[in-house]
C-alpha positions as CSV (number, residue, x, y, z in Angstrom):
1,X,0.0,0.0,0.0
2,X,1.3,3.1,-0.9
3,X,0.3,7.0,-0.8
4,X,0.5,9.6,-2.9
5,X,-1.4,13.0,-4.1
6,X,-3.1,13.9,-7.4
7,X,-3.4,17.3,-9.0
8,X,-6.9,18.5,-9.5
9,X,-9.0,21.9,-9.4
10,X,-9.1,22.8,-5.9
11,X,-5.7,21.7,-4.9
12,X,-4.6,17.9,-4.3
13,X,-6.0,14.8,-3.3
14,X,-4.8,12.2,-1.0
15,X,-5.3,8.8,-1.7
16,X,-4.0,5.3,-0.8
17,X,-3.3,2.2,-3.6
18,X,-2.3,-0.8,-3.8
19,X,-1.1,-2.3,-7.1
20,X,-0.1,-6.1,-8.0
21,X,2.5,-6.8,-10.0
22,X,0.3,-8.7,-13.1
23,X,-2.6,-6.5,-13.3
24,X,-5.5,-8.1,-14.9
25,X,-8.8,-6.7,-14.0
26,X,-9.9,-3.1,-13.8
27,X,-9.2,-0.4,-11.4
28,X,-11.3,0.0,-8.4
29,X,-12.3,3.1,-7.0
30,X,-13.1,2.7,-3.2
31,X,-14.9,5.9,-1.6
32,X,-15.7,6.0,2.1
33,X,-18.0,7.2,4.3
34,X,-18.0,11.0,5.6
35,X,-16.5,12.0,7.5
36,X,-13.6,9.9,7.6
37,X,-10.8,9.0,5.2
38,X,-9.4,6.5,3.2
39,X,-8.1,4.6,5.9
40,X,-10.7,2.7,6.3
41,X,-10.2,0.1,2.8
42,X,-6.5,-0.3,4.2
43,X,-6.8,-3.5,5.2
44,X,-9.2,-4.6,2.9
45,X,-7.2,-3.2,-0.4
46,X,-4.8,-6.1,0.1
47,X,-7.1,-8.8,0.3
48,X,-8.9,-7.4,-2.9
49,X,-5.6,-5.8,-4.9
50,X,-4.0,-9.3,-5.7
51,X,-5.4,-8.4,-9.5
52,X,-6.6,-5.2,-9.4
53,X,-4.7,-1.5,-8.9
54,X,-7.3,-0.5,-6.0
55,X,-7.1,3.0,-5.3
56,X,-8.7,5.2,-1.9
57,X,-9.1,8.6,-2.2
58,X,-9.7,11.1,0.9
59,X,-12.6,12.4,0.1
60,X,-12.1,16.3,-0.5
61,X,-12.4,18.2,2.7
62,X,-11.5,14.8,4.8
63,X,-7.8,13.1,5.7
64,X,-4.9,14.4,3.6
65,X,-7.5,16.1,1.0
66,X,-8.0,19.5,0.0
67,X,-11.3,20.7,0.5
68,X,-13.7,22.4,-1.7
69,X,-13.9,25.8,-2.1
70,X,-17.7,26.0,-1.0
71,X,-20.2,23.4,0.5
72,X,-20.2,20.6,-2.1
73,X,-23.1,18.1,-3.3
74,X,-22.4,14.6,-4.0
75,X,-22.1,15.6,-7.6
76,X,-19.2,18.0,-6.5
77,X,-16.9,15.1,-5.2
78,X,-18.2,12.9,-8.3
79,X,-16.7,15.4,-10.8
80,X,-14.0,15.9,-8.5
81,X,-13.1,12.1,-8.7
82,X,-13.2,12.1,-12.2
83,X,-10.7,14.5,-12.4
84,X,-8.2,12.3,-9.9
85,X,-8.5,9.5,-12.5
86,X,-7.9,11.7,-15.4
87,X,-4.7,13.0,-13.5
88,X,-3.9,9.7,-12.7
89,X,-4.0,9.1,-16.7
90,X,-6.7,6.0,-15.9
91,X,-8.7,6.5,-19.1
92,X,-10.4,2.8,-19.3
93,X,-13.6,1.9,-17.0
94,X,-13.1,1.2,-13.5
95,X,-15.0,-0.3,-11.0
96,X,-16.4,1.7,-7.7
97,X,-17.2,0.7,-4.1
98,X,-18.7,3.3,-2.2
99,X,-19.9,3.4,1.4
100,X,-22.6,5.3,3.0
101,X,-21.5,8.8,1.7
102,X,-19.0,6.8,-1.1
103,X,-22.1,5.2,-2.2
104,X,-23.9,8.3,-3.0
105,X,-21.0,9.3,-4.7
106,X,-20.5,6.1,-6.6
107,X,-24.1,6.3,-7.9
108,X,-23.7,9.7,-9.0
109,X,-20.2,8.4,-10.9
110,X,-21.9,5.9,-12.5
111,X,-25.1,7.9,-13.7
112,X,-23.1,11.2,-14.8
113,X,-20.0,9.5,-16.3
114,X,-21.3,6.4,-17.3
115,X,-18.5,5.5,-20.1
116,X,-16.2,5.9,-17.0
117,X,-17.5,2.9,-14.3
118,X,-17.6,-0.8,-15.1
119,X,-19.3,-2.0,-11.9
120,X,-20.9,-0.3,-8.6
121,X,-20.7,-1.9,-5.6
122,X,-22.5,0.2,-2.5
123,X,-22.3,-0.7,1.1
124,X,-25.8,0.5,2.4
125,X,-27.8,2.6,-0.1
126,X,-29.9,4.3,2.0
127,X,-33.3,6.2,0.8
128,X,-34.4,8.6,2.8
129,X,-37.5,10.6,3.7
130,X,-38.5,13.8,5.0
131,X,-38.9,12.8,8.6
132,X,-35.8,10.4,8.4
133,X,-34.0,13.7,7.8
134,X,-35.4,15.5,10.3
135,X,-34.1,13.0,12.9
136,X,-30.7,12.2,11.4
137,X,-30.5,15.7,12.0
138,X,-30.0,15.8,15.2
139,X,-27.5,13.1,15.1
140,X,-25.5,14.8,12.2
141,X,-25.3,18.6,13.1
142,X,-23.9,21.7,12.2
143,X,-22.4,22.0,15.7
144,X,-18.5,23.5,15.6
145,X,-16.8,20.7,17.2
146,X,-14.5,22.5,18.9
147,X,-15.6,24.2,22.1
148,X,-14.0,25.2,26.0
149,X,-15.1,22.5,27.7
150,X,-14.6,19.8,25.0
151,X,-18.2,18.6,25.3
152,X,-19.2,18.5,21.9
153,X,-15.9,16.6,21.1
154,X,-16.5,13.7,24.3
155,X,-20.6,13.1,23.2
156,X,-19.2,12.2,19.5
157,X,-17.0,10.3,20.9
158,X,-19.3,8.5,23.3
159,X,-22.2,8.4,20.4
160,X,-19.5,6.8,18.1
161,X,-18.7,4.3,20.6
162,X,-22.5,2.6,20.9
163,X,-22.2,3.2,16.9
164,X,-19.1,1.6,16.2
165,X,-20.5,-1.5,18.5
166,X,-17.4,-1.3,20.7
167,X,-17.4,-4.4,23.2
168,X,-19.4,-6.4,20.8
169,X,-17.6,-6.4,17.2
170,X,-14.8,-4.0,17.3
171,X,-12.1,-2.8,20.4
172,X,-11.7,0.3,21.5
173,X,-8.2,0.9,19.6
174,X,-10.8,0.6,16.4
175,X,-12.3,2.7,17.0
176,X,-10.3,5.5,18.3
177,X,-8.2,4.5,14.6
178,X,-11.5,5.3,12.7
179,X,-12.3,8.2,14.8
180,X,-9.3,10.0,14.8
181,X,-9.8,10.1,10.6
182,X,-13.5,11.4,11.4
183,X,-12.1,14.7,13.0
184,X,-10.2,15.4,9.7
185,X,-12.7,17.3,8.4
186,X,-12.3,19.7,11.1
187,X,-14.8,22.5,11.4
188,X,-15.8,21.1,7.9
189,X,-16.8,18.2,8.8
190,X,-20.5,17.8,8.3
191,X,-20.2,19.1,4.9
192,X,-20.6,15.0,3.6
193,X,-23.4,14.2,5.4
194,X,-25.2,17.4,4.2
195,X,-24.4,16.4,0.4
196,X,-25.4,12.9,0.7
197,X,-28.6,13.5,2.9
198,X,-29.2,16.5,-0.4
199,X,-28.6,14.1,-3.2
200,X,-31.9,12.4,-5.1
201,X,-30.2,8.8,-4.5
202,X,-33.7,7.4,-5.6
203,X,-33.7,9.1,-9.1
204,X,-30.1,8.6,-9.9
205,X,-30.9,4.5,-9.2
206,X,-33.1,4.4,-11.8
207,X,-31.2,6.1,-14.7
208,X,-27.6,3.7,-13.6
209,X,-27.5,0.8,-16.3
210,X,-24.2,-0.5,-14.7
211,X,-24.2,-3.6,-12.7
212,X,-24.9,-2.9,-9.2
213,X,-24.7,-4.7,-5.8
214,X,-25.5,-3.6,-2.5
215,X,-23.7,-4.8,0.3
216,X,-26.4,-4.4,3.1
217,X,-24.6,-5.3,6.8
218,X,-26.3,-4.9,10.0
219,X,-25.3,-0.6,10.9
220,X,-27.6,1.7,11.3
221,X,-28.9,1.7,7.4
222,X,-30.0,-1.6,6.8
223,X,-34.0,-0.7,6.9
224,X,-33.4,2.3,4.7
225,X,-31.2,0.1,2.2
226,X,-33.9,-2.1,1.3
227,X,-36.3,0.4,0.1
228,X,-33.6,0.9,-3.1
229,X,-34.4,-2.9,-3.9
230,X,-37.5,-1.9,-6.6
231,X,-35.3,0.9,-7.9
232,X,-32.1,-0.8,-8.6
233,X,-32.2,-2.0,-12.5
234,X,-29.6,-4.2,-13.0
235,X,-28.4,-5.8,-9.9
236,X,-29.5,-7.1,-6.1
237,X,-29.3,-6.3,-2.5
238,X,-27.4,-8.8,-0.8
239,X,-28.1,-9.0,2.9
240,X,-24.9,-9.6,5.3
241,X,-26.3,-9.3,8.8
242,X,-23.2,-11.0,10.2
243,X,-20.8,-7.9,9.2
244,X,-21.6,-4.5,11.3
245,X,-19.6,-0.8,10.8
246,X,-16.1,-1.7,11.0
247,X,-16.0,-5.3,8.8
248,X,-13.8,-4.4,6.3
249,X,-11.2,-4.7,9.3
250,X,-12.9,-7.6,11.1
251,X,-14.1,-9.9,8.7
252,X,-11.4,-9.0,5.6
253,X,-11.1,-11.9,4.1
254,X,-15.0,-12.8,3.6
255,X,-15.8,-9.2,2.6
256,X,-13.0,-9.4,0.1
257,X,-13.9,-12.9,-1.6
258,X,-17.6,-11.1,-1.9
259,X,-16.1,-8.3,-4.0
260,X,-13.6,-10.3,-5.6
261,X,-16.3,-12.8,-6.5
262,X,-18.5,-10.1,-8.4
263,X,-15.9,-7.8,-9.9
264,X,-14.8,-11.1,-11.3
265,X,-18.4,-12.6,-12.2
């Protein structure tokens, strides 16, 4: 695994790769969930990159990544990803794994730029409605994180812990390795959550011809994932209520033979 920067509009973007020596299958893109940062496919880009040049951005605003000039949409860190792979002189269709946030993004990829993605694989594709929003809300504020007596900073901390499932599928040092990447986006930092819980995920589903599959675990999304099943045209919703937020690290190996097995299908 190595890491590097790209040149694009706003500045430079951080990502991690991994690249085999015998490359035979495309590219894949692997977007994660905001905030947070590349970090998280780590472990997993070995496991997957025995064939395949697998490649992690930061999404702008979040790890090692410039940010944008204003508050982005999901279609803002799509074209923005489109011009890392031109800068990275990747020309052929690639393949895309998105998570939560990555998935919008992967989505919009695939419906904007559709000579430019292969194959979409989404963990969670949550749809969302009005009243949905209204409570996520109060999870996923506005709030500066950053005050005196740090309280803003220790309830994240404490609300990430009971999401994260700490004590029951992942350790404490997980978590705080996860966490740490989620304060990256600094006073910035809700500017993902607002793009994807603004983005049409529904409509853009229904235009996407690519193959899709939707990794569906047992987080906090699994209820809101299965509403995309009538919308998806090409592809299925496969349920994995065995794997929970952190699997890519805990289950590796089984997560990457499901990827593997349908990049390689």
């Amino acid at each position: 695994m190595r890491r590097d920067y790209a040149d694009v509009s706003i500045g430079q973007i951080h990502f991690r790769s991994a690249m085999p020596e015998n490359v035979t299958a495309p590219p894949l893109l692997m977007l994660h969930m905001s905030p947070a940062s590349g970090l998280v496919y780590e472990n997993l880009m070995g496991a997957v990159g025995e064939s395949r040049w697998c490649i992690a951005p930061d999404t702008p605003g979040y790890g090692n990544s410039d940010a944008p000039f204003d508050v982005p949409t999901i279609e803002t860190y799509a074209d923005l990803i489109i011009e890392l792979l031109d800068s990275l002189n990747i020309k052929e269709p690639v393949d895309v794994m998105g998570y939560h946030t990555g998935s919008m993004t992967s989505v919009s990829l695939a419906d904007r730029y559709p000579s430019r993605i292969r194959k979409v694989i989404l963990v969670s594709a949550p749809l969302f409605d009005e009243q949905d929003l209204e409570k996520f809300a109060l999870v996923y504020s506005e709030e500066p994180l950053w005050t005196p007596d740090g309280e803003r900073l220790l309830s994240l901390w404490q609300w990430f812990v009971g999401f994260f499932k700490v004590g029951e599928e992942n350790t404490v040092a997980q978590a705080g390795r996860i966490f740490y990447e989620r304060l990256s986006g600094r006073e910035k930092y809700w500017w993902g959550h607002h793009a994807a819980f603004q983005f049409d995920l529904a409509s853009a589903l229904t235009r996407v011809q690519q193959p899709i599959v939707v990794i569906n675990p047992a987080d906090d999304l699994p209820e809101f994932t299965r509403r995309a099943a009538p919308l998806i045209r090409n592809g299925m919703i496969q349920e994995h209520p065995e794997w929970t937020h952190g699997f890519m690290d805990s289950h590796t190996q089984a997560a990457a033979e499901v990827i593997n097995t349908y990049l390689n299908r």
